[in-house]
N, C-alpha and C positions, 0 to 999 in steps of 0.2 A: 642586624648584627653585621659587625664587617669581616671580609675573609681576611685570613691569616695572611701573614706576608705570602708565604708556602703554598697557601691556596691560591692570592692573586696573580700570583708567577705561574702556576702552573696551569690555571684558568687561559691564559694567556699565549705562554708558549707549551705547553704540554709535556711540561716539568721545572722542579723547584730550584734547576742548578746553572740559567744559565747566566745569571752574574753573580758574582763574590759581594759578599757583605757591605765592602767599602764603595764599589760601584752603585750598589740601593741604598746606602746613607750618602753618598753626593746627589744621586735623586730625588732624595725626600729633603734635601736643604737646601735644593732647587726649587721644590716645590713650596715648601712654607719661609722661602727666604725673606719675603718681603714682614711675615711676622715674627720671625725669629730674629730677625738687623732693623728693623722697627724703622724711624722715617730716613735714616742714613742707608739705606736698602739699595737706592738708586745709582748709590756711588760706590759699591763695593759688590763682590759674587763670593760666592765659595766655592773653592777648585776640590775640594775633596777632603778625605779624611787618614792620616796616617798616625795610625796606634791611638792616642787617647789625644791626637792635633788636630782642628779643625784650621784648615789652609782657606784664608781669604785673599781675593786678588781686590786691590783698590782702583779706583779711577784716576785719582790723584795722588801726591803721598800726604796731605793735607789731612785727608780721611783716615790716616794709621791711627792720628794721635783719639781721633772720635770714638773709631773702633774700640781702640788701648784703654778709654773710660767706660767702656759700655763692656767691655769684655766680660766680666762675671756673669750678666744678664743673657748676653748672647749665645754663651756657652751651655748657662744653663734651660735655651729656649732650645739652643741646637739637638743638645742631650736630649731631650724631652723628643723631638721629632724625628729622631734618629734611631731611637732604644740602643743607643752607646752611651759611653760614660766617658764625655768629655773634659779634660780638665785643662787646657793649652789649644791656645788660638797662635798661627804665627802666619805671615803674610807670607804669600808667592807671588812672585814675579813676573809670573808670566802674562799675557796681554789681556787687557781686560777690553770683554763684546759689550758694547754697550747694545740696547732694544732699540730696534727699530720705534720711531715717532708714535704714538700711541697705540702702543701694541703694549699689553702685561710684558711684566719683566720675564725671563727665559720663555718666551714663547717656545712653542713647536718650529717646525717648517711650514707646517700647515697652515700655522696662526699667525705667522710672520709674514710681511712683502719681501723680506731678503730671499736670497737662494738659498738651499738647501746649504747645510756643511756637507761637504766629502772628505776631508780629512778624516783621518785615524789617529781615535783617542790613545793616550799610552800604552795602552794593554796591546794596540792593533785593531780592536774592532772599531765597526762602522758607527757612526752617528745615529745612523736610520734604524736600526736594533733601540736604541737607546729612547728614540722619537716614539717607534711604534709601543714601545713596553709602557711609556709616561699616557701616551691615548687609549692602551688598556687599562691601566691603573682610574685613569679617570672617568672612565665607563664603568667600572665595578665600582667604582664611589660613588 
């Protein structure tokens, strides 16, 4: 049986509060992105989640109009991995990482040849919080 969200967070850091709801639905559509955006995966991410939007960044703007067809599907694979009720998908703009040569799509730092991020995500926190919760997550699985 698998731990509760509740449980896997606080297995981990030694309580259930240190990110907000919308930070562990942009990890979990990190994690199942490549089955939720199916073989157009490679050319798009998802930046996160705002109210009932799911925010994708593209590679090219070629990919909006694929997305724009696939949208119902996606949304409802997102919903599904996410335990949100998505109904609106809308592009962000901001830069899209592409994976490093044969590495799964959002690696770690660990799993990746790139360097580590240091930058600070929106909220202010570090990358490495985010790295280390996604390497617990995947141990309790």
């Amino acid at each position: 049986m698998l731990p509760t969200r509740d449980e896997a967070i606080a297995a981990i850091f030694g309580s259930a509060e240190p990110f907000p709801a919308a930070e562990l639905a942009r990890l979990r559509l990190e994690s199942a992105w490549p089955d939720i955006a199916g073989s157009i995966y490679k050319h798009c991410q998802p930046s996160g989640v705002r109210d009932d939007r799911l925010l994708v960044r593209v590679q090219k703007p070629i990919y909006k109009q694929e997305i724009q067809l696939l949208q119902r599907d996606i949304l409802k694979r997102a919903s599904a991995a996410t335990g949100l009720t998505l109904t609106r998908l809308s592009f962000d703009d901001g830069p899209f990482e592409s994976a490093p040569e044969n590495s799964p799509p959002f690696a770690t730092a660990r799993e990746s040849s790139a360097p580590p991020r240091t930058e600070n995500s929106e909220d202010g926190s570090s990358d490495a919080g985010r790295s280390e919760f996604l390497e617990g997550l995947r141990k309790l699985l």
